[in-house]
Structures are given as C-alpha cells and as structure tokens.
N, C-alpha and C positions, 0 to 999 in steps of 0.2 A: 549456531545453536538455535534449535526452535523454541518461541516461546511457551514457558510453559502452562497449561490447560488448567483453568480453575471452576470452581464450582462452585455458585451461591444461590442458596434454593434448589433449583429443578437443573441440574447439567449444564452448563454456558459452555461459551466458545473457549479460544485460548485468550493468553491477557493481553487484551488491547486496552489502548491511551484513555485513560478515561477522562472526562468533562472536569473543568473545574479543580478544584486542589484536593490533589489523592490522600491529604490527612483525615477527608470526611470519607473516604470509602469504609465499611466495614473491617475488609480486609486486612487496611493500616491501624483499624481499632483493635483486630484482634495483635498484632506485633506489638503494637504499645502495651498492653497487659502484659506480653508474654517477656520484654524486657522490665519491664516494673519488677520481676520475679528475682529472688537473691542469685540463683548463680548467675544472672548477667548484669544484674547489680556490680555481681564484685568480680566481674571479665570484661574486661574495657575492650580486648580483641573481639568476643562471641558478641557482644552488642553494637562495636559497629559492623560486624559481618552479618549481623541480622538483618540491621536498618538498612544496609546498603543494598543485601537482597532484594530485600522488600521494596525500597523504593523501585527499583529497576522492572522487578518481576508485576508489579502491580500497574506500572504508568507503561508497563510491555517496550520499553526498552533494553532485552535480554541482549541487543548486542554487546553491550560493553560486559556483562557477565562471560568473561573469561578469564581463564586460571591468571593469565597475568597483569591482567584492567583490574582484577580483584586484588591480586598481592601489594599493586602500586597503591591504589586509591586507599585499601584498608591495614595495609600491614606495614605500610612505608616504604614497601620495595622499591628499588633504583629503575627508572626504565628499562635498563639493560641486564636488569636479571632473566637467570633462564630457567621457569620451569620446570623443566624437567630434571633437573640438578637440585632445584631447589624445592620442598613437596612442603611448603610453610601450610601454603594453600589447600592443600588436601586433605595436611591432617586437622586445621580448624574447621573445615567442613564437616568431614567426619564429627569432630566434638559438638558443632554446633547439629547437625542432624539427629546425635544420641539427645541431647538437651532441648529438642524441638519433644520426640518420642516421651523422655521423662517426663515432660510438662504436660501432655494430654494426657499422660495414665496416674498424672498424680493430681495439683493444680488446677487445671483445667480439666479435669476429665468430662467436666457437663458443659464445656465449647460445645455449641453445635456447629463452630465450623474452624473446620484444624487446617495446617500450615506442615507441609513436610518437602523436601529436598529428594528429589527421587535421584537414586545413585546412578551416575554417568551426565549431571548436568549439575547446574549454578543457580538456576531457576524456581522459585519457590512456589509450589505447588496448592492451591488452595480448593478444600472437599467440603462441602456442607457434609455431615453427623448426619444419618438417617437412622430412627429409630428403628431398633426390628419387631416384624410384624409379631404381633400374639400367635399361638398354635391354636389350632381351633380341635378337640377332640372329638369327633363325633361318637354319641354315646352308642354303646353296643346292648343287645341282650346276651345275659349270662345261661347258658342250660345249666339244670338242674344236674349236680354233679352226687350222686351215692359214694361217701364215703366208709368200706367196712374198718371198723375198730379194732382191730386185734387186741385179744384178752391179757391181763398183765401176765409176767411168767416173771420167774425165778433168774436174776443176772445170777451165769458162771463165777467163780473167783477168777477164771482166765480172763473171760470179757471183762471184769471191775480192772482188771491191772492193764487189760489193751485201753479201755478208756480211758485210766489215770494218765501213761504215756500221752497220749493225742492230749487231753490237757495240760499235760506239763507243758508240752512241743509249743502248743498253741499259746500258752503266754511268754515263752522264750520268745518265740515270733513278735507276740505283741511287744515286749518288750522292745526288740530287737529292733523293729520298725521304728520304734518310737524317738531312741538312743539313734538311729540314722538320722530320723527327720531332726535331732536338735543339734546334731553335728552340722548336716545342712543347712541350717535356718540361721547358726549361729552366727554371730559379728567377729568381729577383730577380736583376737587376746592381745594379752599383754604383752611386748609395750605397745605396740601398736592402738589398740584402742585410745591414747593419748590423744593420737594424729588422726584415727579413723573413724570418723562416727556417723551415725544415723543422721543423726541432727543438723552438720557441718560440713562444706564443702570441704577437701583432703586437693590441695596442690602439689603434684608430683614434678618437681625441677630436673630434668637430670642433664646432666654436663654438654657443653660446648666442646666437641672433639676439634671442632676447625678452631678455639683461642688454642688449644693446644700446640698447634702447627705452627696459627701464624705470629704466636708469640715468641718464638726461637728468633722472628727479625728483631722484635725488639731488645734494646741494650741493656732495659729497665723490668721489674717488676708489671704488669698491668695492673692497676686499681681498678674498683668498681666502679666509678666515678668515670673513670676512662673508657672503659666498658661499655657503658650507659650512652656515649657517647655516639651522634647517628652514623658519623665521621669514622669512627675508630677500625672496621676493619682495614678502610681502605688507608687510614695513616699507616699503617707497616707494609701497604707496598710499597716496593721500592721506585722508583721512579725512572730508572733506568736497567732493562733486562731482556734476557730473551725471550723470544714470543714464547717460548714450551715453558720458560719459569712465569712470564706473565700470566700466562692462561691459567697456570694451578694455581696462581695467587687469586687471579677473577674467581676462581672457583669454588675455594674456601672461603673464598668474600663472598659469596650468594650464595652458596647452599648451606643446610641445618644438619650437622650428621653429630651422630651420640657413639658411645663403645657398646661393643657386647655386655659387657659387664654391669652398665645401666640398662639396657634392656633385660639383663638377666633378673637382675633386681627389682625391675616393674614388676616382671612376669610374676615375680613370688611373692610381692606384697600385697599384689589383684588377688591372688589364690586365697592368702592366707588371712586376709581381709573378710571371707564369707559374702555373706549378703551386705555389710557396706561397702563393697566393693564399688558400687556404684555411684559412690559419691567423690571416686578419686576422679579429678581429670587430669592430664597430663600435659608438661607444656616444656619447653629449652628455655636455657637459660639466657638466652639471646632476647626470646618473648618475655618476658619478667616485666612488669610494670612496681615501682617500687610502692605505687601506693596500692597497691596487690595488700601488700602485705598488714594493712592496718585491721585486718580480721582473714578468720578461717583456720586452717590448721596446712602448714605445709610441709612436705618430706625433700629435701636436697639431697641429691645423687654426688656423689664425688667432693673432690677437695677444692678449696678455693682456687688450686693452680686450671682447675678447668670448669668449678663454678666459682663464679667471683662471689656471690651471692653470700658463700660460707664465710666470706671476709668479716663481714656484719657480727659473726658471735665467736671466730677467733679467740680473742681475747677474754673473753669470759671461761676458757676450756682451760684445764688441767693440764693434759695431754694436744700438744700443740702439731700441728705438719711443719715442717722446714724442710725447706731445698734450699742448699748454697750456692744459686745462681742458677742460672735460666742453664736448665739440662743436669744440674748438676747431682750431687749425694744428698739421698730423701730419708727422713726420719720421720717418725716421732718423739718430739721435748718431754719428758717429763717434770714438770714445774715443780712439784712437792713428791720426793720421790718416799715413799714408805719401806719399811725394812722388807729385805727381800725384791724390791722392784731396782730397778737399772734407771740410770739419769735419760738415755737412748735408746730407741727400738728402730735399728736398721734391716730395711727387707730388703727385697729381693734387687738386682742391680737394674734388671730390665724386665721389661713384661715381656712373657714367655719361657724363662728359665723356671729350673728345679730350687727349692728352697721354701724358706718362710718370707712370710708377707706379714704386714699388720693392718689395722684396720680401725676406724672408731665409732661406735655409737652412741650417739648423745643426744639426751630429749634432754629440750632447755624450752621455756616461757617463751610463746610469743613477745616479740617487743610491744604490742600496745595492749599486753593481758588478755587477747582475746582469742586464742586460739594458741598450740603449741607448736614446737619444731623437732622434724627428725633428722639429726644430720647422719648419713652414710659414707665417710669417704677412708679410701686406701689410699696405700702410698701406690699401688700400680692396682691394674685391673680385677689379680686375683683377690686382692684383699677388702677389693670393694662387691666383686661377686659374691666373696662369703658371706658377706654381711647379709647377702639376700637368703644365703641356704641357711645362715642362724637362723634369720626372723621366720622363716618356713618351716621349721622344725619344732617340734613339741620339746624332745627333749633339749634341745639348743636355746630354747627360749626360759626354760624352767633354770637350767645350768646359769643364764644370764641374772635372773631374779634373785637365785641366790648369791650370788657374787654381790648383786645392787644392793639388797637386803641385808648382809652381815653387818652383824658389832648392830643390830635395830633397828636400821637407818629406814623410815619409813615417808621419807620424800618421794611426789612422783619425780621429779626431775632427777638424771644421771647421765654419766658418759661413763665405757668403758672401753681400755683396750682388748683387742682381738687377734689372737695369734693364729692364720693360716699358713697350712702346710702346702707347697702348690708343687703339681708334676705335670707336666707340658703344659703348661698356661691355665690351669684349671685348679680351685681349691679340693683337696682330699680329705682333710679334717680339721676339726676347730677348735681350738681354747680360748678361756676366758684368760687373761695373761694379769690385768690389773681393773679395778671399777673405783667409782664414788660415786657418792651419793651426793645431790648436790641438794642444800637446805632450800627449801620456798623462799622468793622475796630478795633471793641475794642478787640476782640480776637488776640492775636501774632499767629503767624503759631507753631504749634509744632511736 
C-alpha cells in the first residue's frame, strides 16, 4: 500500500518520517481535537482506530496499515484470523470515515486542515482548507430600455375565475411543498425518538449469528460474563475433529455475521429515523464494550440467546423469552398475566415455516439514567423482522401508542407483545397481542 499524500499549506509530498516526536506535528494536533469530540469519547474501537491511523500515516509508516496488522493491533484479533471472512475491519472504517466527514461539517467545519481516509486504503489522508476565491463582477453598462404601459382595461368574469384557479393551485403547491419539506426534515416519531435523537449518539447492537451456532457445543446456558470473555469462542471448540468440522468452527470463531432479520431492522429504523438518522452508528455484539454503556441511547437486535447483552434487563420485563434447553421449545412468560391474556406465547417451531411468531418491544431507562434502551427480539427471525415493519409504519406505530397509552398510563417507558403472522419466512401482518406500561423510577441502576 502507497503512503498516503498530505497537504499542509502549499501541496507536499506523501507522508514521510518526520524529525523528532510526531505528537508536535500539526497533523497529530489536528486528531487529538478530533478524538476529544464525544462520539470517540464514548467509542473506545473509532479512537483507537484513529490513533493508530494517525500514528502510522503521519511517521509514513503505512506498511503495517493493513486490513489484518489493523484487526490485531486494534480490534484484538488472533494472528490467524482471516480477513476476508472476517469484515470487523471494514466496517469500523467505514464508521470511522463517516465520523471523520461529520466532524468537518459540524465541529470543526473552520479546521483549516482536515483528515479523511480515502476508500480503497488505511492510510489517513491530510488537505489543508483553501478558501474560495471571491468573484469579481465586472460592472456593465445598461441601454436605455422604452418600456410601453398598456392602459388599464376591464378583467373578464372568465379571466377573474382563470386567475382564482392558478391561485388556488398555487398555494395548494405552496402548501404542498412545504408539508413535504417537514416530512423531510423530520426526526424520529415515537417511540423511537426515546433512543433517537439530534442531540445523542443512538448505538445499534444487533445479534451474534456465529454464538448462535457455536453455542449448540455447549452443554450450558452462555452468560454474558462468558461472552465477554477473549477465550470464549474458541472454548467451545472441540479439541478433537475433523479438518471440514474444524475449519467451520475456525470460521465462526473469526468472522462477524448477523441475520437477515437484523439487517432488516437496521434498514427501517435508518428510514424512519429522518434526519437523525445520522446519529445511529452500528456495531455486533461481539464489539460491545460494557463501559459503552454508562451514556448514550442504545437499540439491541434480538434476544439474549444471540445477544447476550439483553441478559442485562431480562429481569426487569413482564414478558420474559424462555427456551428449555440449548435448541429446544421457545416462548414467551408471561409473569402477570391480565384477563384475557395467556400465561404463554409459543411461535413458530423453526424459522422459515407458516404460522405465528411473536415478538417484544421494550423501551426501559438506561442503567446509569443517561440515555434509554430499545429492546427488539423474537423468538425466530420473523418476529424480529416485524418489529422493524411496526416501527416503519405510521399506522403500526399509532396502533402501538394506543395499546401503551390505555386505562392513562402516560409513562414513557413500556414493553409490549407482538403477534406476527409469517408465510415463507417473511412477516404478513401484525397485532399488538398484550402491553404495559412501565411507571418511571421502577428500575434500580445496575
């Protein structure tokens, strides 16, 4: 990889070794600003993936800048991970390249010398800010222009009524424009504005498909403790196997893969987000730093069997998941069942069958008060997919409200169950099946 070309002042060369210790270059002054800033404040990955750019790219040391010198050094990865299986690496770049971009058009916009990652390299890129030049008009003479007055006349009654029409039209139009641009311009509705806001970074977890897999070796439960753990994939290899069942276990031990169902769900909370869309960043549950969590606003994808993460507010839900054993019959508990509700909510046997599904949404308090949480999870895919065509839906979302809202209940926190209807693996439509409303303050910090 060539190093990459920076710029301070007048055009330079590319980044060569500079004199002396590269915390006095400019360069490394502008990165230290630009990690002072909250979202890499509270992203322990984008901050050291910055610094470790930066050092490399500025002392022109670009060779160790590669996808897997990067995965080791900053993400923890095993020497003998692979790349190309595993895309840890690509997509923090990606997020650290959009969070370079936010910072110059917000923050920083009067840097006069900006930092970007140009796509197809590792290399950090540095421009000096050139002001643009003024336009110079040069001034013209006007000729002398005769305009004739035509005399007032007499408007038709046909012309007053053609003109009224083009008036009417014209402020329908004005209207019309206007009811677009605020549709546009708008933020998050409800609930989501809970977790999405202008103001606050929005972390999107979504599920571990490889614990999925490589939890069926184990005999036990996975805890998140266990999880957490740097060891833990490779405790459930087996020690003794064949090379084609080793290689898939090497596999699912190094690479990051998610279901359709959580991508579905990204896709439509980005939509239905508006313009704070831009403050979600996305990350697995494998990436989770626990002290992530001491501020911000976070959304978790799935259930604790594939994010552990959901283990954390379990206990504090109504409506509980249960599986009776690694593989086995998935429910939902209902803890205090109401007249009319069912003590159990079993879906569907396997993902990919015809039937019902179910599903839960629950906005509960950050644990340290400072941001909320959205949890999304089904008992299989389809129930977690619906969860994303509710929250994309006006009428699905209004439907939701008033289910949270009856009998007064005007807390913002709540869980509700969600009954989908699924036909080849895909949800067809959706009811609200049970809600509560959950009172401010019941939750203790944890």
């Amino acid at each position: 990889m060539s190093p990459a070309e920076t710029s301070i002042g007048a055009p330079s060369v590319a980044n060569e070794p500079i004199p002396g210790n590269f915390r006095t270059d400019p360069r490394w002054r502008l990165v230290e600003r630009i990690l002072a800033t909250t979202p890499f404040q509270k992203s322990t990955n984008l901050n050291g993936l910055l610094s470790y750019l930066a050092e490399h790219s500025i002392e022109g040391r670009t060779g160790a800048l590669t996808e897997r010198q990067i995965g080791i050094a900053v993400l923890g990865k095993s020497p003998g991970y692979s790349p190309a299986e595993d895309s840890a690496v690509r997509v923090h770049v990606r997020q650290l390249r959009m969070r370079l971009h936010e910072y110059f058009s917000q923050e920083g916009r009067n840097e006069t010398l900006r930092a970007d990652i140009p796509k197809g390299s590792y290399a950090l890129e540095f421009e000096q800010s050139r002001p643009e030049a003024p336009v110079i008009v040069e001034p013209r003479l006007i000729p002398e222009v005769t305009i004739d007055v035509p005399k007032p006349r007499r408007i038709a009654f046909r012309d007053s009524l053609l003109w009224i029409a083009v008036g009417a039209a014209a402020i329908c139009g004005f209207g019309w424009f206007h009811a677009a641009q605020a549709v546009r311009l708008s933020g998050a509705p409800w609930p989501l504005n809970a977790v999405i806001q202008p103001s606050r970074q929005t972390t999107v977890v979504v599920s571990d498909a490889n614990l999925s897999a490589l939890r069926f070796m184990s005999p036990n439960e996975v805890s998140l403790d266990q999880y957490l753990r740097p060891d833990f994939r490779y405790s459930l290899t087996p020690s003794h196997s064949e090379d084609n069942v080793g290689r898939m276990f090497t596999y699912l031990s190094h690479s990051e893969l998610t279901s359709y169902a959580d991508g579905a769900v990204v896709t439509a909370l980005s939509k239905a987000a508006g313009t704070d869309s831009q403050q979600i960043i996305l990350t697995s549950a494998r990436d989770l730093d626990r002290r992530n969590l001491e501020s911000g606003n976070y959304i978790f994808v799935g259930s604790a069997i594939s994010n552990p993460w959901v283990s954390l507010f379990t206990d504090k839900l109504n409506f509980q998941m249960v599986e009776e054993g690694i593989g086995g019959r998935m429910y939902f508990r209902n803890r205090s069942p109401q007249p009319g509700e069912e003590t159990e909510y079993e879906g569907l046997t396997g993902t990919g069958s015809a039937g019902d599904d179910f599903a839960t949404i629950s906005l509960l308090p950050g644990g340290m008060k400072q941001g909320n949480v959205l949890i999304l999870q089904g008992l299989r895919q389809e129930g977690t997919e619906a969860l994303g065509v509710l929250l994309a839906d006006p009428t699905n979302r209004a439907d939701l409200e008033r289910a949270v809202r009856k009998n007064g209940n005007n807390s913002p926190y709540f869980e509700a169950l969600v009954r989908a209807r699924a036909v080849a693996g895909a949800p067809v439509s959706i009811a609200i099946v049970a809600a509560r409303a959950i009172p401010t303050g019941k939750f203790p910090q944890h």
